[in-house]
C-alpha positions as CSV (number, residue, x, y, z in Angstrom):
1,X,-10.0,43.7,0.9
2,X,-11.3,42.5,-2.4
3,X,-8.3,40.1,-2.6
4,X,-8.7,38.9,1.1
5,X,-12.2,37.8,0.1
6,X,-11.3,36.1,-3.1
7,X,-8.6,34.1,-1.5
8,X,-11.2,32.9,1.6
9,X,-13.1,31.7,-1.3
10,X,-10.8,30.2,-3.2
11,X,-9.9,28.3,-0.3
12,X,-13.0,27.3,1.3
13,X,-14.0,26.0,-2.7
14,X,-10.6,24.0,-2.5
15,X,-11.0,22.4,0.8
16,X,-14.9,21.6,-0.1
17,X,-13.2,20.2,-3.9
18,X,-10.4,18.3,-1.9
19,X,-13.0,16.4,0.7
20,X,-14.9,15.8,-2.0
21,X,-12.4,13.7,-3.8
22,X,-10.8,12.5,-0.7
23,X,-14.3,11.5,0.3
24,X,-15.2,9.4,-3.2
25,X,-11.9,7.9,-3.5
26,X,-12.2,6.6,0.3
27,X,-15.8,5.3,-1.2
28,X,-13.8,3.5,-4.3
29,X,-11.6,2.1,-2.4
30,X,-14.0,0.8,0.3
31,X,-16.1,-0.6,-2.4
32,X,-13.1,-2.9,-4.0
33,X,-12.1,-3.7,-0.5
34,X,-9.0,-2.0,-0.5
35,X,-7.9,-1.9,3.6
36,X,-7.3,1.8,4.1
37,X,-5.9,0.9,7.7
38,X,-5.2,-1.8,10.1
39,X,-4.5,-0.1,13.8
40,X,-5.7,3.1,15.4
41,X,-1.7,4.2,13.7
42,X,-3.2,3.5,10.5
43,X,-6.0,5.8,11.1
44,X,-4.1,8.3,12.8
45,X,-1.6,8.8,10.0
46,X,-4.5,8.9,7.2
47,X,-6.0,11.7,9.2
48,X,-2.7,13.7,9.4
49,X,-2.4,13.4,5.5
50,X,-6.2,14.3,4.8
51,X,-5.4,17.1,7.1
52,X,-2.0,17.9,5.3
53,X,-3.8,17.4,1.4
54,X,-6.6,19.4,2.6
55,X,-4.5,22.2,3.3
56,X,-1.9,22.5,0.4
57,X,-4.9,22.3,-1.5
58,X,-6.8,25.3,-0.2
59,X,-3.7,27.5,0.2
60,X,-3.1,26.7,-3.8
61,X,-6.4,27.1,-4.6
62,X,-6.9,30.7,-2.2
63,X,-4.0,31.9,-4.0
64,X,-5.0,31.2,-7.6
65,X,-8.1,32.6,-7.2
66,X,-7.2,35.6,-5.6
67,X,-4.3,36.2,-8.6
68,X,-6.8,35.4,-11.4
69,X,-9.6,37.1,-10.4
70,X,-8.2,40.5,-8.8
C-alpha cells in the first residue's frame, strides 16, 4: 500500500512539474512570438503531445519515487 501511495504522488508531482514547464515554455515562446500553431491541426496535435509528455512524465516520475523512497 505504502508504495501505491508513493507512486500517486510521484506522479501527480510530475504531471504538476511537467504543466509547469510546459506552461512557461508556452509563455517564452508566446513572448518572442514564436507561432506555436497555425490551424485547429496545429492545435490539435500540440494537445496530443502535451497530453503524451504529460504522461511519460508522471509514469517516470510515479515510478522513481515509489523505488527511492520505499
Amino acid at each position: 500500500m505504502k508504495k501505491a501511495g508513493l507512486f500517486l504522488l510521484g506522479a501527480v508531482l510530475g504531471l504538476m512539474v511537467s504543466v509547469l514547464v510546459l506552461y512557461v515554455s508556452g509563455m517564452a515562446l508566446e513572448y518572442f512570438a514564436f507561432r506555436l500553431y497555425e490551424n485547429e491541426f496545429d492545435q490539435q496535435r500540440n494537445f496530443n503531445l502535451f497530453l503524451a509528455f504529460g504522461a511519460i512524465v508522471s509514469l517516470c516520475s510515479g515510478v522513481f519515487c515509489a523505488r527511492r523512497f520505499a
